[in-house]
C-alpha positions, 0 to 999 in steps of 0.5 A, spaced: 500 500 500 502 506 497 504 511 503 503 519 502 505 524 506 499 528 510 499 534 512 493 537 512 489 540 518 496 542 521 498 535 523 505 534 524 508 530 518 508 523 518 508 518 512 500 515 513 496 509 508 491 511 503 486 508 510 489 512 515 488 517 511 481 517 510 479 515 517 482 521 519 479 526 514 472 523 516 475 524 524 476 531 523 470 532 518 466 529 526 470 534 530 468 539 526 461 537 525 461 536 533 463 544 534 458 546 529 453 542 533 455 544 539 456 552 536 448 551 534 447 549 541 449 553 545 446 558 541 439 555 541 440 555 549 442 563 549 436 564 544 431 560 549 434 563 554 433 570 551 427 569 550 424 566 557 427 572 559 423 577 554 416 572 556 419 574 563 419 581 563 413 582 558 409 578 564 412 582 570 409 588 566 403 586 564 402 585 571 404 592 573 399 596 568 395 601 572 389 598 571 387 591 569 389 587 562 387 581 559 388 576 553 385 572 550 386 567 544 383 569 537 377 565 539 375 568 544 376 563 549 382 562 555 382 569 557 387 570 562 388 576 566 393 580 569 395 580 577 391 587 578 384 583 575 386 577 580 388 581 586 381 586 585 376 581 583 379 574 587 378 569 583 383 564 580 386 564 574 384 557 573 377 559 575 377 565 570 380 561 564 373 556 565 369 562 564 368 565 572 371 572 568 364 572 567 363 573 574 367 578 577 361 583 573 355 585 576 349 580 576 345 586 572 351 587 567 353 581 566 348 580 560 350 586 556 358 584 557 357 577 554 352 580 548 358 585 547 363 580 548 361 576 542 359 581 537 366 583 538 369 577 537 364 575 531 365 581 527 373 583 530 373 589 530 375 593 537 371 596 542 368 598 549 362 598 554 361 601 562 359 595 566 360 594 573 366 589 576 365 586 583 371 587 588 372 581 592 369 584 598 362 585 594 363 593 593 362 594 585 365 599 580 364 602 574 370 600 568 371 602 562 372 596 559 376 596 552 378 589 547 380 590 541 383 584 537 391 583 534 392 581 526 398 578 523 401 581 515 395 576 513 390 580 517 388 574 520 387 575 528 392 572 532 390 575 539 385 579 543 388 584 548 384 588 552 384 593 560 379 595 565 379 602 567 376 604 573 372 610 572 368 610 578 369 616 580 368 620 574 362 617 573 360 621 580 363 627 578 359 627 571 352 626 575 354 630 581 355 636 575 349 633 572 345 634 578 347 641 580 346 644 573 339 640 573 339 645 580 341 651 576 337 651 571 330 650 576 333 655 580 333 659 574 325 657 572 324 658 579 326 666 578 323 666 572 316 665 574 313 671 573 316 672 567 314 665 565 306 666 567 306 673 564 308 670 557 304 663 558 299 668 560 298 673 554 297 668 548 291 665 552 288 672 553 289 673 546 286 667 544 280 668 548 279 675 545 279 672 538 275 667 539 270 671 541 271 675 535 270 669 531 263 667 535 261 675 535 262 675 527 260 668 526 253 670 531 251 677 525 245 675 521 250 676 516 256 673 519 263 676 516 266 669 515 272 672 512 273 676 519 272 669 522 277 666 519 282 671 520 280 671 529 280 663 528 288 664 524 290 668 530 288 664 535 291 658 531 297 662 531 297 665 539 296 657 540 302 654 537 306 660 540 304 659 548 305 652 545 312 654 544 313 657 552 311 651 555 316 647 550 322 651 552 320 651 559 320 643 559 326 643 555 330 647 561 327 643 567 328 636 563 333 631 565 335 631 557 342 627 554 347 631 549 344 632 544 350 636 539 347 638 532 347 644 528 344 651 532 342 657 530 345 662 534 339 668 534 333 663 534 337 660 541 337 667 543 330 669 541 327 663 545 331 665 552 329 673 550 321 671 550 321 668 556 325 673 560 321 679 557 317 679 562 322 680 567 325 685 564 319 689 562 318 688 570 325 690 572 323 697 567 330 695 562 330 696 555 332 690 551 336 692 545 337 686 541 343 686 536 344 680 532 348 679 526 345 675 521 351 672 519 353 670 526 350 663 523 350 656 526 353 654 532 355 646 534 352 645 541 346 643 545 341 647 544 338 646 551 345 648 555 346 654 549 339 656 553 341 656 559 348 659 559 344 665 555 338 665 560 343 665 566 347 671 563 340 674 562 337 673 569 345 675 572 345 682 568 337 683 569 338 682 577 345 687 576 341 692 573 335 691 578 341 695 583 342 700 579 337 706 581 342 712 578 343 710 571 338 709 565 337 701 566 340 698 559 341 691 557 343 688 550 344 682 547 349 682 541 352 676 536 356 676 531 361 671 527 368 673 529 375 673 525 377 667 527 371 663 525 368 663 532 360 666 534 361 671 539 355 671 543 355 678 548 351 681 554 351 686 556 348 690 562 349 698 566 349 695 573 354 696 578 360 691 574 364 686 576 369 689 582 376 688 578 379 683 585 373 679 583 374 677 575 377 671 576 373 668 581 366 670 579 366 663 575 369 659 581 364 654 583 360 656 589 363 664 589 357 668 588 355 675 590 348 674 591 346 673 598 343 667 599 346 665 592 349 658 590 356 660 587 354 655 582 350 658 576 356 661 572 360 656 574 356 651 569 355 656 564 363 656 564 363 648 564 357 648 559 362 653 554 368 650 554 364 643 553 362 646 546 370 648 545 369 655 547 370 661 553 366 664 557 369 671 560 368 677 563 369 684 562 368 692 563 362 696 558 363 702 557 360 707 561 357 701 566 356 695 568 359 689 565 360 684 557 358 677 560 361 674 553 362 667 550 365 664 544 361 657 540 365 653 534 362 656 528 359 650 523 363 649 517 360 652 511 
C-alpha cells in the first residue's frame, strides 16, 4: 500500500496509508461537525434563554399596568388576566380561564358584557362598554372596559388584548355636575316665574279675545266669515306660540342627554329673550337686541346654549335691578368673529364686576348674591368650554359689565 505524506489540518508530518488517511479526514470532518453542533447549541440555549427572559419581563409588566389587562386567544376563549384583575376581583386564574371572568361583573351587567363580548369577537373589530366589576369584598365599580383584537401581515387575528379602567369616580363627578346644573337651571325657572306666567299668560288672553271675535262675527245675521277666519288664524297662531313657552320651559327643567347638532345662534337667543321679557319689562330695562345675521350656526346643545344665555340674562337683569342712578340698559349682541368663532355678548349698566373679583366670579360656589349658590356661572363656564369655547368677563363702557362667550362656528 502506497504511503503519502499528510499534512493537512496542521498535523505534524508523518508518512500515513491511503486508510489512515481517510479515517482521519472523516475524524476531523466529526470534530468539526461536533463544534458546529455544539456552536448551534449553545446558541439555541442563549436564544431560549433570551427569550424566557423577554416572556419574563413582558409578564412582570403586564402585571404592573395601572389598571387591569387581559388576553385572550383569537377565539375568544382562555382569557387570562393580569395580577391587578386577580388581586381586585379574587378569583383564580384557573377559575377565570373556565369562564368565572364572567363573574367578577355585576349580576345586572353581566348580560350586556357577554352580548358585547361576542359581537366583538364575531365581527373583530375593537371596542368598549361601562359595566360594573365586583371587588372581592362585594363593593362594585364602574370600568371602562376596552378589547380590541391583534392581526398578523395576513390580517388574520392572532390575539385579543384588552384593560379595565376604573372610572368610578368620574362617573360621580359627571352626575354630581349633572345634578347641580339640573339645580341651576330650576333655580333659574324658579326666578323666572313671573316672567314665565306673564308670557304663558298673554297668548291665552289673546286667544280668548279672538275667539270671541270669531263667535261675535260668526253670531251677525250676516256673519263676516272672512273676519272669522282671520280671529280663528290668530288664535291658531297665539296657540302654537304659548305652545312654544311651555316647550322651552320643559326643555330647561328636563333631565335631557347631549344632544350636539347644528344651532342657530339668534333663534337660541330669541327663545331665552321671550321668556325673560317679562322680567325685564318688570325690572323697567330696555332690551336692545343686536344680532348679526351672519353670526350663523353654532355646534352645541341647544338646551345648555339656553341656559348659559338665560343665566347671563337673569345675572345682568338682577345687576341692573341695583342700579337706581343710571338709565337701566341691557343688550344682547352676536356676531361671527375673525377667527371663525360666534361671539355671543351681554351686556348690562349695573354696578360691574369689582376688578379683585374677575377671576373668581366663575369659581364654583363664589357668588355675590346673598343667599346665592356660587354655582350658576360656574356651569355656564363648564357648559362653554364643553362646546370648545370661553366664557369671560369684562368692563362696558360707561357701566356695568360684557358677560361674553365664544361657540365653534359650523363649517360652511
Amino acid at each position: 500500500m502506497v504511503g503519502i505524506l499528510y499534512l493537512e489540518n496542521g498535523l505534524s508530518s508523518h508518512l500515513f496509508t491511503e486508510e489512515q488517511v481517510a479515517v482521519l479526514r472523516l475524524l476531523a470532518s466529526q470534530a468539526a461537525i461536533s463544534l458546529e453542533n455544539a456552536a448551534l447549541y449553545r446558541e439555541a440555549q442563549e436564544t431560549q434563554e433570551r427569550a424566557r427572559r423577554a416572556a419574563e419581563e413582558l409578564r412582570v409588566s403586564y402585571d404592573m399596568i395601572p389598571a387591569q389587562a387581559w388576553n385572550t386567544q383569537p377565539d375568544g376563549l382562555y382569557p387570562a388576566f393580569n395580577k391587578q384583575w386577580h388581586d381586585y376581583t379574587g378569583i383564580s386564574p384557573e377559575s377565570a380561564r373556565a369562564g368565572g371572568w364572567v363573574d367578577s361583573y355585576h349580576p345586572e351587567d353581566r348580560g350586556k358584557v357577554v352580548r358585547k363580548w361576542t359581537e366583538l369577537v364575531q365581527t373583530g373589530t375593537a371596542g368598549e362598554i361601562e359595566a360594573r366589576i365586583v371587588r372581592h369584598d362585594g363593593v362594585s365599580r364602574v370600568f371602562l372596559v376596552r378589547g380590541a383584537p391583534m392581526r398578523d401581515e395576513t390580517g388574520a387575528i392572532v390575539k385579543w388584548f384588552g384593560t379595565h379602567t376604573d372610572i368610578d369616580d368620574l362617573k360621580r363627578v359627571e352626575e354630581a355636575q349633572e345634578v347641580l346644573a339640573r339645580a341651576g337651571r330650576l333655580t333659574a325657572l324658579g326666578e323666572l316665574t313671573a316672567s314665565i306666567a306673564h308670557e304663558v299668560n298673554q297668548p291665552l288672553m289673546a286667544i280668548v279675545t279672538n275667539a270671541a271675535t270669531c263667535l261675535r262675527w260668526l253670531s251677525d245675521d250676516q256673519p263676516n266669515v272672512d273676519e272669522a277666519r282671520q280671529a280663528a288664524e290668530r288664535i291658531i297662531r297665539d296657540g302654537h306660540r304659548a305652545g312654544d313657552v311651555i316647550t322651552s320651559i320643559r326643555a330647561l327643567a328636563r333631565k335631557s342627554p347631549l344632544a350636539m347638532a347644528d344651532v342657530d345662534v339668534n333663534a337660541m337667543i330669541e327663545d331665552v329673550l321671550v321668556l325673560t321679557r317679562g322680567e325685564v319689562q318688570r325690572h323697567g330695562i330696555t332690551l336692545h337686541e343686536t344680532l348679526r345675521s351672519d353670526a350663523g350656526a353654532a355646534v352645541g346643545d341647544r338646551i345648555q346654549l339656553q341656559q348659559v344665555v338665560l343665566n347671563l340674562v337673569l345675572n345682568a337683569v338682577d345687576a341692573i335691578g341695583l342700579t337706581e342712578d343710571r338709565p337701566r340698559r341691557l343688550e344682547v349682541s352676536s356676531e361671527r368673529s375673525s377667527q371663525g368663532k360666534i361671539l355671543i355678548a351681554v351686556s348690562d349698566s349695573g354696578h360691574g364686576v369689582d376688578a379683585s373679583r374677575m377671576d373668581k366670579i366663575f369659581d364654583a360656589f363664589f357668588t355675590t348674591k346673598p343667599g346665592g349658590l356660587g354655582m350658576g356661572l360656574s356651569i355656564c363656564r363648564s357648559i362653554v368650554e364643553a362646546h370648545g369655547g370661553r366664557l369671560w368677563v369684562s368692563p362696558n363702557d360707561p357701566d356695568g359689565s360684557v358677560f361674553s362667550f365664544t361657540l365653534n362656528a359650523v363649517a360652511t
